[in-house]
C-alpha positions in Angstrom: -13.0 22.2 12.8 -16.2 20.1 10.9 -16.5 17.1 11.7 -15.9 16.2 7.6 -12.6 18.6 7.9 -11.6 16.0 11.0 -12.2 13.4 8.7 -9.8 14.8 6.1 -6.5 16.0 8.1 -4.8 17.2 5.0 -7.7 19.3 3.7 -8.2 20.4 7.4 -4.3 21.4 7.4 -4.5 22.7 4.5 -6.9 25.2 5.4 -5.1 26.3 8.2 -2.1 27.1 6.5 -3.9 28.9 3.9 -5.6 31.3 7.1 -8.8 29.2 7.8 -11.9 30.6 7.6 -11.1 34.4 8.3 -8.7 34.3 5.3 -10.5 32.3 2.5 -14.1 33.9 3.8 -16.1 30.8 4.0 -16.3 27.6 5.3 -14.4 24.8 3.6 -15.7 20.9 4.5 -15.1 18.6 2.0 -13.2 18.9 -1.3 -16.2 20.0 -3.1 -15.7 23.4 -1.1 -12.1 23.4 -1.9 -13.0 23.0 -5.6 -15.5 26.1 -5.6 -13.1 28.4 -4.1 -10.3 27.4 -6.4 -12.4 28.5 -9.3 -13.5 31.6 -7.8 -10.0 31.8 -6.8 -8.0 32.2 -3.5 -8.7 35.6 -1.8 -5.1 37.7 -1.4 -5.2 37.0 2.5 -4.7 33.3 1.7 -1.2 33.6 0.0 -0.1 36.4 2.0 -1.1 34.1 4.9 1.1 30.6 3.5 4.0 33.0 2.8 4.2 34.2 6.2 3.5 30.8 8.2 6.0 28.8 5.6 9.8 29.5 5.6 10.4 27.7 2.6 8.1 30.2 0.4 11.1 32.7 0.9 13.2 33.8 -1.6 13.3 30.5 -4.7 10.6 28.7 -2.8 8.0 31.4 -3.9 8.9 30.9 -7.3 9.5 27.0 -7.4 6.0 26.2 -4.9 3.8 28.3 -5.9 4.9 29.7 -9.5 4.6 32.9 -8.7 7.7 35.4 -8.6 9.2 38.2 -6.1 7.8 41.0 -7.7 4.4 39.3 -8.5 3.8 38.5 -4.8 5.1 42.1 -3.9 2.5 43.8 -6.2 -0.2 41.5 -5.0 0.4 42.4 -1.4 -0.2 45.8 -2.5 -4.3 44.4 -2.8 -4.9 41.6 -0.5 -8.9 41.5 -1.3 -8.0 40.8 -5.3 -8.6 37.0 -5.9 -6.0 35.4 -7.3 -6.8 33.4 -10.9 -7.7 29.6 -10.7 -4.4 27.9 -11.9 -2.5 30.1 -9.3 -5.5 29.3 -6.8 -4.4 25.9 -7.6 -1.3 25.4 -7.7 -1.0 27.2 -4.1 -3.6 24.6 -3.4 -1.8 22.1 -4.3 1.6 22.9 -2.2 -0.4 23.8 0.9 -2.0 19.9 1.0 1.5 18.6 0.0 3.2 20.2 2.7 0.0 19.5 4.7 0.9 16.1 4.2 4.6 15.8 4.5 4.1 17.5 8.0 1.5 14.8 9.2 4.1 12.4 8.1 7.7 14.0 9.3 6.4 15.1 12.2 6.8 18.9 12.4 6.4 21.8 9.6 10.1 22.1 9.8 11.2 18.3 8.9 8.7 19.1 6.4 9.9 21.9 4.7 13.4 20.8 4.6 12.5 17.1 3.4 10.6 19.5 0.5 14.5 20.9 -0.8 16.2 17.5 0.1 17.3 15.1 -2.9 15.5 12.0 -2.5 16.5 8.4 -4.0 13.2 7.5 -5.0 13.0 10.6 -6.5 16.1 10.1 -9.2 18.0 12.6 -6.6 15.6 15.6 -7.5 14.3 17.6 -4.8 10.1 17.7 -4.1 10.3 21.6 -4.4 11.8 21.1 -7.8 8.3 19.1 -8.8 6.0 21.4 -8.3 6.2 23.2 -11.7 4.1 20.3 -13.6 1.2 18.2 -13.0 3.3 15.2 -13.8 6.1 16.0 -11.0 3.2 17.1 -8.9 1.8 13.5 -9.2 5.2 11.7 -8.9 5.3 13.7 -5.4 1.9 12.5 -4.4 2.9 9.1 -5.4 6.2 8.9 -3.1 4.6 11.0 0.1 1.9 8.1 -0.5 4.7 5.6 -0.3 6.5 6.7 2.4 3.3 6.8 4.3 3.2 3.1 3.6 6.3 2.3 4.9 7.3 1.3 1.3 11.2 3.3 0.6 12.0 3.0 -3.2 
């Protein structure tokens, strides 16, 4: 790992769970990287890689995290070197720092995951997965992980 990637654990984390280097075909050390390769779009290898490294992505996780359905993610399997578009790029992006960050905090990718279908308080009893779908719920996630983080339980 870069020393800017040991700077940012969650981008560093992020890029792991998304295959590293050998999956996303270059070198990704700051969020300026990120940014370029999310608007040349992910290569196939990098979903196919969260998918099989994060339990939750199976069966409504794919769906709910990542916005992309069953039969969407089959076919795309079918050609791993096809880039997927920016706003799936993104969104995909987006889950894999989340989950990046819940892990850093829980613990373990496990406590993670689960805290990610869990009703929480602070979140008026909705569950994080259930956020994803909107930049707004997206947002309200980032806000309580930052919290929690904190120390600060609402």
């Amino acid at each position: 790992m870069s020393t800017a990637l040991a700077d940012q654990p969650a981008l560093g984390q992020a890029v792991a769970l998304l295959g590293g280097r050998r999956a996303l075909r270059r070198q990704l050390d700051s969020r300026l990287a990120a940014h370029d390769l999310l608007r040349d779009g992910l290569p196939g290898h990098a979903l196919e890689h969260l998918v099989s490294h994060v339990r939750l992505l199976a069966g409504e996780g794919l769906e709910a995290a990542l916005g992309i359905s069953l039969r969407t993610y089959q076919r795309r399997r079918e050609d791993p070197e096809r880039r997927l578009s920016p706003e799936q790029s993104g969104r995909i992006w987006t889950f894999a720092e989340l989950l990046a960050r819940a892990t850093t905090l829980l613990g373990s990718q496990q406590a993670a995951e689960a805290w990610f279908l869990a009703p929480a308080l602070a979140l008026e009893g909705r569950r994080p997965l259930d956020l994803l779908s909107t930049p707004a719920g997206v947002e309200a996630l980032a806000e309580h992980l930052t919290r929690l983080e904190f120390g600060v339980y609402t």
